[in-house]
N, CA, C and O atoms as CSV, one atom per row, in Angstrom:
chain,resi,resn,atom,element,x,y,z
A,1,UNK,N,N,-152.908,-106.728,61.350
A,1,UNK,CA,C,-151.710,-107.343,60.837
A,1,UNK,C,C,-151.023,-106.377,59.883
A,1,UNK,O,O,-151.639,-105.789,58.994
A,2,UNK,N,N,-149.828,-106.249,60.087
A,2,UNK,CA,C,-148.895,-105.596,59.352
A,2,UNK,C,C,-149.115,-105.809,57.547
A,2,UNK,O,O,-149.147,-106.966,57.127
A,3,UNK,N,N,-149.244,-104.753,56.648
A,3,UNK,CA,C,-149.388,-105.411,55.647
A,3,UNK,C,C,-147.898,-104.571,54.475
A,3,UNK,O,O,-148.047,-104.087,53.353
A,4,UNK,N,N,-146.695,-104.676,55.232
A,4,UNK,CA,C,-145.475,-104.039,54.685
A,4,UNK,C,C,-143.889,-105.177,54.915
A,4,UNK,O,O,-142.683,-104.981,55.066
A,5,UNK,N,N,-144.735,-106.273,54.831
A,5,UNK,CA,C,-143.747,-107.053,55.182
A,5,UNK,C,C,-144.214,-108.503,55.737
A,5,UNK,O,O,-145.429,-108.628,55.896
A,6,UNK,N,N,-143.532,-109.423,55.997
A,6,UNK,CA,C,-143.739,-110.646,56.593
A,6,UNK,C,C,-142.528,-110.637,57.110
A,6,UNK,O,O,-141.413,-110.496,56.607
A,7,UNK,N,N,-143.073,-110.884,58.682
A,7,UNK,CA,C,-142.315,-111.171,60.253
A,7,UNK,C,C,-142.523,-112.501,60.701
A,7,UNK,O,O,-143.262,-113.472,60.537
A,8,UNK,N,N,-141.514,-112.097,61.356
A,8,UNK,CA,C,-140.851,-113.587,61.824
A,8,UNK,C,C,-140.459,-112.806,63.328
A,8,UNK,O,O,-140.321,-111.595,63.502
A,9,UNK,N,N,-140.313,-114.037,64.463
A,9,UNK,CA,C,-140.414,-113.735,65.635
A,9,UNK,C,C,-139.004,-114.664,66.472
A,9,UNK,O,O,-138.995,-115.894,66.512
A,10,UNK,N,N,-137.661,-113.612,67.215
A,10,UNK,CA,C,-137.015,-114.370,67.861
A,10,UNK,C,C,-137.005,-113.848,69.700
A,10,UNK,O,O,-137.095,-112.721,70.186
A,11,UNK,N,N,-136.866,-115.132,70.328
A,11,UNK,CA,C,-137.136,-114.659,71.179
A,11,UNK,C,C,-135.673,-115.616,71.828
A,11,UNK,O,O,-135.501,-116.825,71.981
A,12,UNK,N,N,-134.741,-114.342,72.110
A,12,UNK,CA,C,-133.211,-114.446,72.705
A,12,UNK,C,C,-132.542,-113.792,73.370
A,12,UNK,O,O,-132.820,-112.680,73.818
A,13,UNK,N,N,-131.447,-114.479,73.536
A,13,UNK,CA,C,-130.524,-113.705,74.562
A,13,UNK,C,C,-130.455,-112.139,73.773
A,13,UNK,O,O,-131.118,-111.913,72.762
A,14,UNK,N,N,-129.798,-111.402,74.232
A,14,UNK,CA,C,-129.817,-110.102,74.347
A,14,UNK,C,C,-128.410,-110.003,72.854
A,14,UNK,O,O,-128.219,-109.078,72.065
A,15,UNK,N,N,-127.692,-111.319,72.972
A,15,UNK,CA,C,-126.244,-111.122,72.924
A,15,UNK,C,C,-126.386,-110.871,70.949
A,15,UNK,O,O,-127.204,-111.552,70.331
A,16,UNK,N,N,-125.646,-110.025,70.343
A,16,UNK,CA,C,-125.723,-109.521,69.213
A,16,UNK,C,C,-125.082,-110.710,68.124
A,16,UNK,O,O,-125.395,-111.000,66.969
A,17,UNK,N,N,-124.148,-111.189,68.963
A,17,UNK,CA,C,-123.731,-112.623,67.979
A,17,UNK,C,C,-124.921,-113.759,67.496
A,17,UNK,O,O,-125.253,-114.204,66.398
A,18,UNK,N,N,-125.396,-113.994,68.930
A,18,UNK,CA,C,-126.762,-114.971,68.373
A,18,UNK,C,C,-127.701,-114.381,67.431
A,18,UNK,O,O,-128.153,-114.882,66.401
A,19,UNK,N,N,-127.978,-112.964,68.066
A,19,UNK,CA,C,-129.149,-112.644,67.363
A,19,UNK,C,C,-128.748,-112.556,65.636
A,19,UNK,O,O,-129.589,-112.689,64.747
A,20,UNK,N,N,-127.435,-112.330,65.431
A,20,UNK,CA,C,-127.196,-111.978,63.604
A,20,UNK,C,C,-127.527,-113.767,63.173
A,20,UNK,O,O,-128.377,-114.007,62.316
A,21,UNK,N,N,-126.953,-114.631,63.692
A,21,UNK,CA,C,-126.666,-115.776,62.968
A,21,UNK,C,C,-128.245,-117.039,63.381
A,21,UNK,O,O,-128.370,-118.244,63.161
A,22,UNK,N,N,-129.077,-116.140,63.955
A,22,UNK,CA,C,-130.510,-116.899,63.839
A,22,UNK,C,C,-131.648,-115.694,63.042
A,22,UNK,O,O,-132.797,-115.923,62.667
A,23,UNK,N,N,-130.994,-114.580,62.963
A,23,UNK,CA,C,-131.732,-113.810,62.097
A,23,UNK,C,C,-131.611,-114.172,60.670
A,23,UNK,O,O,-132.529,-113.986,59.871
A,24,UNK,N,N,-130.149,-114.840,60.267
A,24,UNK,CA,C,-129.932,-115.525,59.070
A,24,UNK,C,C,-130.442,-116.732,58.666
A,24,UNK,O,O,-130.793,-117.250,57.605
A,25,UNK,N,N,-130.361,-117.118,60.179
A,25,UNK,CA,C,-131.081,-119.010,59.883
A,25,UNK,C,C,-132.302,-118.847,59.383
A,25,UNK,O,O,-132.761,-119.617,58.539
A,26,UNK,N,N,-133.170,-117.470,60.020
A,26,UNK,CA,C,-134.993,-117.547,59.639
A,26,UNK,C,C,-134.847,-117.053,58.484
A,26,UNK,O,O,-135.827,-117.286,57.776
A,27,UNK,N,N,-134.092,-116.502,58.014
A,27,UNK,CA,C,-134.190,-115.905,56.687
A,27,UNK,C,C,-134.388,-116.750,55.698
A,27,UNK,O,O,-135.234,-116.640,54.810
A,28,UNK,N,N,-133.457,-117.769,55.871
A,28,UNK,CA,C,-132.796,-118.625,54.947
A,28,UNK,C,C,-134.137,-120.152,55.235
A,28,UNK,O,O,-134.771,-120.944,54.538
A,29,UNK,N,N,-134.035,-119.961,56.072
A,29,UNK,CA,C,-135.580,-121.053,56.075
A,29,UNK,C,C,-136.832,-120.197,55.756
A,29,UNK,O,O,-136.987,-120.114,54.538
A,30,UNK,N,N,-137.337,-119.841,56.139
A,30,UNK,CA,C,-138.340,-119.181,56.050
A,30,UNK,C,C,-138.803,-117.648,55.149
A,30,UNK,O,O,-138.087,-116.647,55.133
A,31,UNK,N,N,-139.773,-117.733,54.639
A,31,UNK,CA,C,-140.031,-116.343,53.939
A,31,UNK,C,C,-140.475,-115.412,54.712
A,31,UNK,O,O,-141.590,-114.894,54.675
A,32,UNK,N,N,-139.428,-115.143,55.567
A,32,UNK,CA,C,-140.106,-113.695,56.716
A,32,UNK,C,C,-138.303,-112.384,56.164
A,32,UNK,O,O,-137.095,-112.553,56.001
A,33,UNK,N,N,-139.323,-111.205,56.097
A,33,UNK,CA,C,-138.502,-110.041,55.918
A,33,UNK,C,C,-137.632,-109.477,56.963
A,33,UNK,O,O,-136.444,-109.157,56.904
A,34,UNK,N,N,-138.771,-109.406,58.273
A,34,UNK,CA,C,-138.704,-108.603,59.185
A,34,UNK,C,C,-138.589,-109.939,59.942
A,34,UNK,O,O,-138.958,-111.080,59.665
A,35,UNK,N,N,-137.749,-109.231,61.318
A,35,UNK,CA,C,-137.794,-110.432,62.396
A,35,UNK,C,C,-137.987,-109.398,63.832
A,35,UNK,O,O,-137.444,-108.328,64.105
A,36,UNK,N,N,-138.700,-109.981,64.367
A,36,UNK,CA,C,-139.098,-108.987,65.850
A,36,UNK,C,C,-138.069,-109.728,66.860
A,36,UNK,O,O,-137.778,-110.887,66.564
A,37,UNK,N,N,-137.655,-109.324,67.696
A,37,UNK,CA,C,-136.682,-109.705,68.783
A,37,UNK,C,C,-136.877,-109.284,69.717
A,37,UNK,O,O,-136.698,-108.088,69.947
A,38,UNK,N,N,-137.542,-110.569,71.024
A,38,UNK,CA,C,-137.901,-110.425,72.190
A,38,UNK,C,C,-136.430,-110.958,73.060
A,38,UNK,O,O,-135.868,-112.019,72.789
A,39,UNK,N,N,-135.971,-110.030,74.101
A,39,UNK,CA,C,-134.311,-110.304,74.103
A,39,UNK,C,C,-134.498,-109.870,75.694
A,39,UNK,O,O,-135.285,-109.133,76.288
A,40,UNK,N,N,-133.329,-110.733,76.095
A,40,UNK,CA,C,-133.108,-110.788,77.754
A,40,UNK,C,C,-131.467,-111.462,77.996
A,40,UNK,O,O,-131.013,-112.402,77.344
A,41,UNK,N,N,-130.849,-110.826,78.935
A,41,UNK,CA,C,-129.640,-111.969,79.134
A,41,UNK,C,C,-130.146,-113.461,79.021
A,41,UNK,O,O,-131.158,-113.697,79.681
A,42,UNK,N,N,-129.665,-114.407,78.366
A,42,UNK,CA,C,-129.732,-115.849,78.624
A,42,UNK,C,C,-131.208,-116.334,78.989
A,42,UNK,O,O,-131.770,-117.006,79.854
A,43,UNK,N,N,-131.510,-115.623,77.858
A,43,UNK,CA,C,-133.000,-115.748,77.731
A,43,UNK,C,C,-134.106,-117.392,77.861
A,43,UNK,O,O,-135.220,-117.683,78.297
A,44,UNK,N,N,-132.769,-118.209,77.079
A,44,UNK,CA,C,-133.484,-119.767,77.321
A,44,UNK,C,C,-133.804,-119.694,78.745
A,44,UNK,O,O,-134.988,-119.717,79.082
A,45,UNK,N,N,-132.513,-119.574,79.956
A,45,UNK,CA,C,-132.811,-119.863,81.019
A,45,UNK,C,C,-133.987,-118.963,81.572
A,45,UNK,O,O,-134.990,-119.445,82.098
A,46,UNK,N,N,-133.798,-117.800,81.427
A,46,UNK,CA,C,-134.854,-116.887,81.835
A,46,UNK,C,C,-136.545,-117.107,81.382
A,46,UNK,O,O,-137.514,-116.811,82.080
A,47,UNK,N,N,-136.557,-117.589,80.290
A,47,UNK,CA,C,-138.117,-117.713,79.954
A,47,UNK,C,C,-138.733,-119.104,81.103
A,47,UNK,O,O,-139.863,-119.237,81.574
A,48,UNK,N,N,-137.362,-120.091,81.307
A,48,UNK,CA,C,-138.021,-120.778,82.011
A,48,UNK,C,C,-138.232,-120.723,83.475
A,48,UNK,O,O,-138.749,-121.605,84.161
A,49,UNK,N,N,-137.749,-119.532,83.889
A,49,UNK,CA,C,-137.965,-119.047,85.616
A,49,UNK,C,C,-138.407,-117.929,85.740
A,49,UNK,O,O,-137.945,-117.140,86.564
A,50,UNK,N,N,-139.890,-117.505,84.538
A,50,UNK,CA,C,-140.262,-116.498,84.593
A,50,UNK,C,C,-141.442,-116.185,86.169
A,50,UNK,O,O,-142.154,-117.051,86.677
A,51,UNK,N,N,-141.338,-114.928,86.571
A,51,UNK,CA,C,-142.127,-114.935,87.588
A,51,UNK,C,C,-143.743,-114.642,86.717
A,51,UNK,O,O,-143.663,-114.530,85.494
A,52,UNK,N,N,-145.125,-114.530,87.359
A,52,UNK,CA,C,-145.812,-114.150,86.700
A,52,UNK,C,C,-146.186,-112.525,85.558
A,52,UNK,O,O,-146.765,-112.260,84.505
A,53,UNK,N,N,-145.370,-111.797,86.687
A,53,UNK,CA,C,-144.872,-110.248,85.955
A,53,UNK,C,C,-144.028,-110.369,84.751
A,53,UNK,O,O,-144.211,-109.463,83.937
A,54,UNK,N,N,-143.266,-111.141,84.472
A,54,UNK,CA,C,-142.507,-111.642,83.372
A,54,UNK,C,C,-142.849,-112.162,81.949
A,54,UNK,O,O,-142.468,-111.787,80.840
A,55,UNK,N,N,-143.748,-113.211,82.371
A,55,UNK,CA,C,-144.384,-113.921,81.652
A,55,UNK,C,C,-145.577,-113.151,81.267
A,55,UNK,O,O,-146.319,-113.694,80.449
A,56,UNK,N,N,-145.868,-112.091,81.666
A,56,UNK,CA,C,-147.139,-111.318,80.824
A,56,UNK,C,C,-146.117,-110.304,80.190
A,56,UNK,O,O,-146.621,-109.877,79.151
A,57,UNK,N,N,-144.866,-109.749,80.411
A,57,UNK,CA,C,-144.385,-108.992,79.793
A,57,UNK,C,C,-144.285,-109.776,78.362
A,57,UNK,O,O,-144.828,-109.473,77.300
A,58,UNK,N,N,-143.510,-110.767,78.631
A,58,UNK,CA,C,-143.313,-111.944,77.446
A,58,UNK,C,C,-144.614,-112.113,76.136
A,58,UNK,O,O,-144.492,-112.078,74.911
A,59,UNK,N,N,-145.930,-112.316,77.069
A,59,UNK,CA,C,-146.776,-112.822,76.285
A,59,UNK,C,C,-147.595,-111.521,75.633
A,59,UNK,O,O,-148.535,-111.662,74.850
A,60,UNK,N,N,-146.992,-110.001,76.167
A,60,UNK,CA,C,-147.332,-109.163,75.582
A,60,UNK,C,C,-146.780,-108.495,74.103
A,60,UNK,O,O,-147.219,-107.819,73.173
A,61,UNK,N,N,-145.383,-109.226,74.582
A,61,UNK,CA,C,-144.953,-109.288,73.285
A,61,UNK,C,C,-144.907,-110.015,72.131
A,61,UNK,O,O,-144.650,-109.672,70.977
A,62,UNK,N,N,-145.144,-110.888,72.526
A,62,UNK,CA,C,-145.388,-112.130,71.381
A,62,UNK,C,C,-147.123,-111.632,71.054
A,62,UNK,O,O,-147.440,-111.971,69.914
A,63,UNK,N,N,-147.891,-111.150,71.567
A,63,UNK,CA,C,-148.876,-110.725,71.096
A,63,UNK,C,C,-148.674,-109.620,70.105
A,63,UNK,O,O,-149.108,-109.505,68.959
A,64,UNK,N,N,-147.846,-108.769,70.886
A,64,UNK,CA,C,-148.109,-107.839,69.701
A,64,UNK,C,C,-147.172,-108.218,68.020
A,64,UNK,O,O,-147.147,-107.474,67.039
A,65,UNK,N,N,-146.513,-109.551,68.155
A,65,UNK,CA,C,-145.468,-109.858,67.256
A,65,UNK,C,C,-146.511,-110.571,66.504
A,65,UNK,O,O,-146.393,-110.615,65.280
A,66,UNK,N,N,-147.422,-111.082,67.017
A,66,UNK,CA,C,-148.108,-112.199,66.053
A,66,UNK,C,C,-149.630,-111.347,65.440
A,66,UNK,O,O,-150.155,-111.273,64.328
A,67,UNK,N,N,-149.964,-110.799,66.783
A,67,UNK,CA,C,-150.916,-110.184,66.061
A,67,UNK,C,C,-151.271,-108.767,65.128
A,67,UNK,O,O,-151.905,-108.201,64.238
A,68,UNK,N,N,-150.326,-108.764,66.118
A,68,UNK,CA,C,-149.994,-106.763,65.003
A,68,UNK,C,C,-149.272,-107.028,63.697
A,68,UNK,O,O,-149.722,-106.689,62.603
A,69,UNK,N,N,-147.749,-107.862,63.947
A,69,UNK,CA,C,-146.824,-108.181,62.239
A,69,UNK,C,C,-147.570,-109.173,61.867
A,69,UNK,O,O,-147.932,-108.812,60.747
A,70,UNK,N,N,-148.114,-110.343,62.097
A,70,UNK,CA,C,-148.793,-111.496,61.668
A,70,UNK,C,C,-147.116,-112.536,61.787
A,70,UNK,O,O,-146.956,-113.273,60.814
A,71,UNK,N,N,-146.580,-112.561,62.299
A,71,UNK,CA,C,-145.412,-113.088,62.261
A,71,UNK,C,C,-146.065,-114.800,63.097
A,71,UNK,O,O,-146.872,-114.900,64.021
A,72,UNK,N,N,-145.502,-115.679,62.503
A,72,UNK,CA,C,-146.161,-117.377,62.379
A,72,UNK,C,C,-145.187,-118.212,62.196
A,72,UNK,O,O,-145.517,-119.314,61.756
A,73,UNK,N,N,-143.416,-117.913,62.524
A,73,UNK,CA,C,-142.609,-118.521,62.758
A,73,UNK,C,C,-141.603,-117.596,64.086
A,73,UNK,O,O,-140.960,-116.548,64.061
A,74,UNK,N,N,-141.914,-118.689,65.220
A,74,UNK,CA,C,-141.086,-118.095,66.495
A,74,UNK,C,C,-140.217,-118.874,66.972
A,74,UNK,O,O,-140.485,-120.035,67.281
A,75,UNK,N,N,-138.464,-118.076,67.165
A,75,UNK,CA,C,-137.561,-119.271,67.468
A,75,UNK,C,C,-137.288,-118.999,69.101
A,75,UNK,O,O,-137.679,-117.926,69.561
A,76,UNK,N,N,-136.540,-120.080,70.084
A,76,UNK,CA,C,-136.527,-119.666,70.892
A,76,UNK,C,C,-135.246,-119.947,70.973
A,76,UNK,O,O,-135.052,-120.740,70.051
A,77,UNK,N,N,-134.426,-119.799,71.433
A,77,UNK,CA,C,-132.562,-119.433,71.159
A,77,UNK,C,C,-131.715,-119.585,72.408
A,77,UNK,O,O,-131.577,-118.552,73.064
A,78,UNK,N,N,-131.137,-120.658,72.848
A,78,UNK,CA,C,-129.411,-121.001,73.476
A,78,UNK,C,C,-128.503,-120.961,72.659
A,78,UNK,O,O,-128.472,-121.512,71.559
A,79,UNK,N,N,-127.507,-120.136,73.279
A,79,UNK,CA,C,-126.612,-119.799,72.366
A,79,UNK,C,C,-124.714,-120.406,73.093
A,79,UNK,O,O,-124.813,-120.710,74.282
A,80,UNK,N,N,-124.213,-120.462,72.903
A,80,UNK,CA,C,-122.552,-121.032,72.485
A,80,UNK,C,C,-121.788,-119.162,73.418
A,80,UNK,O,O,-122.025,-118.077,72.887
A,81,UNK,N,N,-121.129,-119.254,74.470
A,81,UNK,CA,C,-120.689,-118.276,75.471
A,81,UNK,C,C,-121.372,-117.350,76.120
A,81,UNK,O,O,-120.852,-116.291,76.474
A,82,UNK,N,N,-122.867,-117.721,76.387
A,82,UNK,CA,C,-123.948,-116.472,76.869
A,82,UNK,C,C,-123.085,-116.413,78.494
A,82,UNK,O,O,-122.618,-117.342,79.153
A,83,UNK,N,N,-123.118,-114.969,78.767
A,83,UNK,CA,C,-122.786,-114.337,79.332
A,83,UNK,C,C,-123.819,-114.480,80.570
A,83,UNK,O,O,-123.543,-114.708,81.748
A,84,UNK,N,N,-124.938,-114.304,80.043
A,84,UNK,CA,C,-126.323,-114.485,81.067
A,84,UNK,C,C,-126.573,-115.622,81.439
A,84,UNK,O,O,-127.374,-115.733,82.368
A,85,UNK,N,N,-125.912,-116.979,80.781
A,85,UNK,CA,C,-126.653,-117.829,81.226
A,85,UNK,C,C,-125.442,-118.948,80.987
A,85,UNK,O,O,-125.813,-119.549,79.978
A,86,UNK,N,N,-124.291,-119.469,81.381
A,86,UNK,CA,C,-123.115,-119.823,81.475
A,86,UNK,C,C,-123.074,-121.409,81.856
A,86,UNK,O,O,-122.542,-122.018,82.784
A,87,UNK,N,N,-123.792,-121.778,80.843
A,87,UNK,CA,C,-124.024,-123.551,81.445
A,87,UNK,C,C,-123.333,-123.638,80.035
A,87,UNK,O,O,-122.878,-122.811,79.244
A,88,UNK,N,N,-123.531,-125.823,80.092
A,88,UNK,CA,C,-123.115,-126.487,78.751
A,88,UNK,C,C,-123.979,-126.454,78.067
A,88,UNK,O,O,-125.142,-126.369,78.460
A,89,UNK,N,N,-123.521,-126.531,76.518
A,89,UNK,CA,C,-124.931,-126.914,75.443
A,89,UNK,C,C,-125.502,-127.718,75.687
A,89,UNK,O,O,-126.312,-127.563,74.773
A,90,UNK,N,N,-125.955,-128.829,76.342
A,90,UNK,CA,C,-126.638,-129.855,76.495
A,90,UNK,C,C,-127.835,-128.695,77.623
A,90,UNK,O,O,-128.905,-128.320,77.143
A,91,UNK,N,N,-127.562,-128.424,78.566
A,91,UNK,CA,C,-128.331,-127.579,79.765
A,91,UNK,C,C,-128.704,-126.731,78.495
A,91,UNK,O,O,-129.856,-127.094,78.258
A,92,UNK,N,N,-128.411,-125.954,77.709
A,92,UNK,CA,C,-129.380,-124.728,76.873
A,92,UNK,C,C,-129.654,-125.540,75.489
A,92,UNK,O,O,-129.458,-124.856,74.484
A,93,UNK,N,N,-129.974,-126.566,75.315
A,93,UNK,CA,C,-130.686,-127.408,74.504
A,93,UNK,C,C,-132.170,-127.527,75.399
A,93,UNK,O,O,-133.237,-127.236,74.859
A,94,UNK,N,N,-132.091,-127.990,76.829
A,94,UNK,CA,C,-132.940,-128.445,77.440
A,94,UNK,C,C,-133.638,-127.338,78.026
A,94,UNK,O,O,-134.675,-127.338,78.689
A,95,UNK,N,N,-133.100,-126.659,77.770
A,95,UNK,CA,C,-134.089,-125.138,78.193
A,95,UNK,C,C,-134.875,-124.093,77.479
A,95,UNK,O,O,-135.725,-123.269,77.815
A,96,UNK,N,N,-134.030,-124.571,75.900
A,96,UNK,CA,C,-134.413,-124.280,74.416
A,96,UNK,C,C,-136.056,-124.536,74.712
A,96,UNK,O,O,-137.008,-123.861,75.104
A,97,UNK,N,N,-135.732,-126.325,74.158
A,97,UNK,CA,C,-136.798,-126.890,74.331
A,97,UNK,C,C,-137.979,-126.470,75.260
A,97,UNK,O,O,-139.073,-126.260,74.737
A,98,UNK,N,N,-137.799,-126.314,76.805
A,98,UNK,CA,C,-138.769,-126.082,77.684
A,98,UNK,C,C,-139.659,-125.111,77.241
A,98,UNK,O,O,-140.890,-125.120,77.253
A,99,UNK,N,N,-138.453,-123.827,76.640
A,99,UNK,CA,C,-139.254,-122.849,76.183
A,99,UNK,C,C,-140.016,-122.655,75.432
A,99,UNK,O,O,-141.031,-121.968,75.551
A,100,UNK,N,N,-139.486,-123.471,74.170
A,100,UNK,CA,C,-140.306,-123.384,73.326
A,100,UNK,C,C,-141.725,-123.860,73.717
A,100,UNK,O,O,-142.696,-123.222,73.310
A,101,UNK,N,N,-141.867,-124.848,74.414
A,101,UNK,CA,C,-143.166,-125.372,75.245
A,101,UNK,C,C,-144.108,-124.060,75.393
A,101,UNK,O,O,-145.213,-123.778,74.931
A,102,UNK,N,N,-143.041,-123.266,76.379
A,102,UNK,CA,C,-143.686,-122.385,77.043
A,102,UNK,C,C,-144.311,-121.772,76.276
A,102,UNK,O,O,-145.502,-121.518,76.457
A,103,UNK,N,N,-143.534,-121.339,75.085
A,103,UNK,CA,C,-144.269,-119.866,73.509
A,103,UNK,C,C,-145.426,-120.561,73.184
A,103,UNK,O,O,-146.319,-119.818,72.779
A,104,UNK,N,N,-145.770,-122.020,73.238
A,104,UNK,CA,C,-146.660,-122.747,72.216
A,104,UNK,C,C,-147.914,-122.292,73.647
A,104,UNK,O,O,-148.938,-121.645,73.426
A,105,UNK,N,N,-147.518,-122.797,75.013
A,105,UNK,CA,C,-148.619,-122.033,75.898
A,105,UNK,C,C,-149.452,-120.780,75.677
A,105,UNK,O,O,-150.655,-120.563,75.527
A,106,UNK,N,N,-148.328,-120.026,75.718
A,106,UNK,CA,C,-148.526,-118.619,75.574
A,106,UNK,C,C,-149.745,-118.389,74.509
A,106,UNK,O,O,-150.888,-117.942,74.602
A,107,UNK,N,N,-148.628,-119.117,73.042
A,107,UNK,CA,C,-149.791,-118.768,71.820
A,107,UNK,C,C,-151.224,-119.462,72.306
A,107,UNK,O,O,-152.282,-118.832,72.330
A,108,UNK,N,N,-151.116,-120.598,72.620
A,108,UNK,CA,C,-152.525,-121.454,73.064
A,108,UNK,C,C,-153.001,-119.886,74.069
A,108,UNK,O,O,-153.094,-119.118,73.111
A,109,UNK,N,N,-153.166,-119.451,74.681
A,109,UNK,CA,C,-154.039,-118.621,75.868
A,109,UNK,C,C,-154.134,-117.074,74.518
A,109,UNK,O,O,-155.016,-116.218,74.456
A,110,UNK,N,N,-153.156,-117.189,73.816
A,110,UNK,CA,C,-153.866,-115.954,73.069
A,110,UNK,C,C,-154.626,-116.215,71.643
A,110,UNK,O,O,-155.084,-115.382,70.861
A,111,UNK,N,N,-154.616,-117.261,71.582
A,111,UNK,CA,C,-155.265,-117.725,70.416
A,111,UNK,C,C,-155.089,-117.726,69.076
A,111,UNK,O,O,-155.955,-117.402,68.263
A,112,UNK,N,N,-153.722,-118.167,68.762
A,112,UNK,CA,C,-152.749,-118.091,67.779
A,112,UNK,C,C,-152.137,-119.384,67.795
A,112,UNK,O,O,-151.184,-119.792,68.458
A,113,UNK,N,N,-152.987,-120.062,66.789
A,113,UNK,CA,C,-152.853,-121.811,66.643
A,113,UNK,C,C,-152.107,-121.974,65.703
A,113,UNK,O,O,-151.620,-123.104,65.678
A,114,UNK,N,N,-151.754,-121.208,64.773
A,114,UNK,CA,C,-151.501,-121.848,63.323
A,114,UNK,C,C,-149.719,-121.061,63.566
A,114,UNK,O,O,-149.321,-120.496,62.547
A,115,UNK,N,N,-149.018,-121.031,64.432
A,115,UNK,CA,C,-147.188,-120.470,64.532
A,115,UNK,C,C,-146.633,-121.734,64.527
A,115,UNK,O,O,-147.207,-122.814,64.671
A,116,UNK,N,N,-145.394,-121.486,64.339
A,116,UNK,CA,C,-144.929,-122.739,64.348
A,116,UNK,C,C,-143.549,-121.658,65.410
A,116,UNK,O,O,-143.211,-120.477,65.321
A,117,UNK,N,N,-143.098,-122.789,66.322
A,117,UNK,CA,C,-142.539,-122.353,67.540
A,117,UNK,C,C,-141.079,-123.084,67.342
A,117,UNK,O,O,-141.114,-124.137,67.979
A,118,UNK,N,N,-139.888,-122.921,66.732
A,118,UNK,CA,C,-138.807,-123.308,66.816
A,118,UNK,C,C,-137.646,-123.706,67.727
A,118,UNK,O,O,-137.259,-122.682,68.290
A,119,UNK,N,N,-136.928,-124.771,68.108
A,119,UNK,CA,C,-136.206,-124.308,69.249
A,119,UNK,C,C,-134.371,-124.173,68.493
A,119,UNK,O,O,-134.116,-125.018,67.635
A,120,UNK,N,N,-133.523,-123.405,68.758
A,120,UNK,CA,C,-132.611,-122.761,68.326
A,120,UNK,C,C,-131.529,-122.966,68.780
A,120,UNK,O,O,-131.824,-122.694,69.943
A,121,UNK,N,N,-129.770,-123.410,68.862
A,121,UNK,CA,C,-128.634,-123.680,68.947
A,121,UNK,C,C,-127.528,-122.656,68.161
A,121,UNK,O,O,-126.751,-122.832,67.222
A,122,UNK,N,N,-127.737,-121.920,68.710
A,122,UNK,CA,C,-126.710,-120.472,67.912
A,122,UNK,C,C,-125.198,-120.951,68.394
A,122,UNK,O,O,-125.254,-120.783,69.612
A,123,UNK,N,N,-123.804,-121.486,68.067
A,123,UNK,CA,C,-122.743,-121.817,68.283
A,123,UNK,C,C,-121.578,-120.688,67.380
A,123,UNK,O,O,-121.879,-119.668,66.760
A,124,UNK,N,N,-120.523,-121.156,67.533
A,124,UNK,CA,C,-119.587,-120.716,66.695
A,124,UNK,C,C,-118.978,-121.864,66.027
A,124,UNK,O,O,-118.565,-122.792,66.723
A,125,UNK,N,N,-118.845,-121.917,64.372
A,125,UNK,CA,C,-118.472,-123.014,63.787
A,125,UNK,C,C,-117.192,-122.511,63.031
A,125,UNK,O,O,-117.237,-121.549,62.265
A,126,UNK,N,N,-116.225,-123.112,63.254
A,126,UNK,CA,C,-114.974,-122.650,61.869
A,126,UNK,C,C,-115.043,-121.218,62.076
A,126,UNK,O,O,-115.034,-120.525,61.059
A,127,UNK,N,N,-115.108,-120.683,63.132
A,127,UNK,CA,C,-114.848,-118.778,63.189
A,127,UNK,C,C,-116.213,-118.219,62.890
A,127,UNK,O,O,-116.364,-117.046,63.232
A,128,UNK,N,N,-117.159,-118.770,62.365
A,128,UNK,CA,C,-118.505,-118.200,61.769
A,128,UNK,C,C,-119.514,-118.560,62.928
A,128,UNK,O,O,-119.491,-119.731,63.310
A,129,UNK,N,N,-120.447,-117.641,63.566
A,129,UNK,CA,C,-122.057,-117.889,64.369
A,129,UNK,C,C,-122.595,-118.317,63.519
A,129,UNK,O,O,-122.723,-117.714,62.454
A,130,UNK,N,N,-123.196,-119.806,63.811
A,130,UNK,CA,C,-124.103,-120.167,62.848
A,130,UNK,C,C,-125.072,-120.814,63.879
A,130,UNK,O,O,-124.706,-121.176,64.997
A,131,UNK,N,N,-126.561,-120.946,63.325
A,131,UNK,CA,C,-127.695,-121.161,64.356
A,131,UNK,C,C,-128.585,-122.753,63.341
A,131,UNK,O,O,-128.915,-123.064,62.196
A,132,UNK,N,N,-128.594,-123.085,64.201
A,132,UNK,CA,C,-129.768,-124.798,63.948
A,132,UNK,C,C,-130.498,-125.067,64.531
A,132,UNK,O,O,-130.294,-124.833,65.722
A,133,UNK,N,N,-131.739,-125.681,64.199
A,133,UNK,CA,C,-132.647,-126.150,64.851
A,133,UNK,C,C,-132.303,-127.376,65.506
A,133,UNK,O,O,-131.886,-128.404,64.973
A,134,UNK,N,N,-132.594,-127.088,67.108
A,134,UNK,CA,C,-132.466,-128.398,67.938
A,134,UNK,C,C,-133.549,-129.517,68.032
A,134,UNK,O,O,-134.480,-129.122,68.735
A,135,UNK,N,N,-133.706,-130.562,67.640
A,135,UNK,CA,C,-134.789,-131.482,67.605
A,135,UNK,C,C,-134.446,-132.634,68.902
A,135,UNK,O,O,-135.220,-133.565,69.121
């Protein structure tokens, strides 16, 4: 485990708007310095039609995010005009969610019980990206 910081773990679209305004959200919730960013076009949709080659790329990274930084808060992120993944917010709420399922799998098979797995709504509000937790 990293001992130069406390990480935090996002796992999102590729797109630079989401990633600033959920890098702020973990900040601002959470006491993590560093944030690792596992990134793909329209990543909600993508984590959930991963082939098996995918999904070990995925879970190789979240390994090395949790076990190498010690990072124990992971968000998983639909975002407001993804390019990669061009549905309504309601469809990348529900895929948020799936995913996040999926990270809590993942951690279950690598043995990393104690993360807490977020699911994420990055929009544009009043001209500003701002990101919330979807419940």
């Amino acid at each position: 485990m990293s001992s130069h910081g406390t990480f935090g773990t996002t796992i999102n679209c590729m797109d630079g708007r989401s990633l600033f305004a959920v890098h702020g959200w973990m900040r601002e919730h959470y006491p993590v310095e560093f944030i690792d960013s596992i990134t793909e076009p329209g990543m909600d949709a993508w984590i959930n039609n991963m082939t098996p080659e995918q999904r070990a790329w995925v879970k190789r990274k979240i390994e090395i995010s949790t076990k190498g930084h010690g990072s124990r808060v992971i968000t998983v992120v639909g975002h407001d005009e993804c390019a990669g993944n061009p549905v309504e917010p309601h469809q990348h709420h529900i895929e948020s969610l799936r995913g996040a399922q999926i990270v809590r799998e993942i951690l279950a098979e690598l043995g990393v019980l104690d993360a807490e797995v977020i699911p994420i709504w990055a929009q544009i509000k009043n001209g500003t990206w701002v990101a919330e937790k979807i419940s």
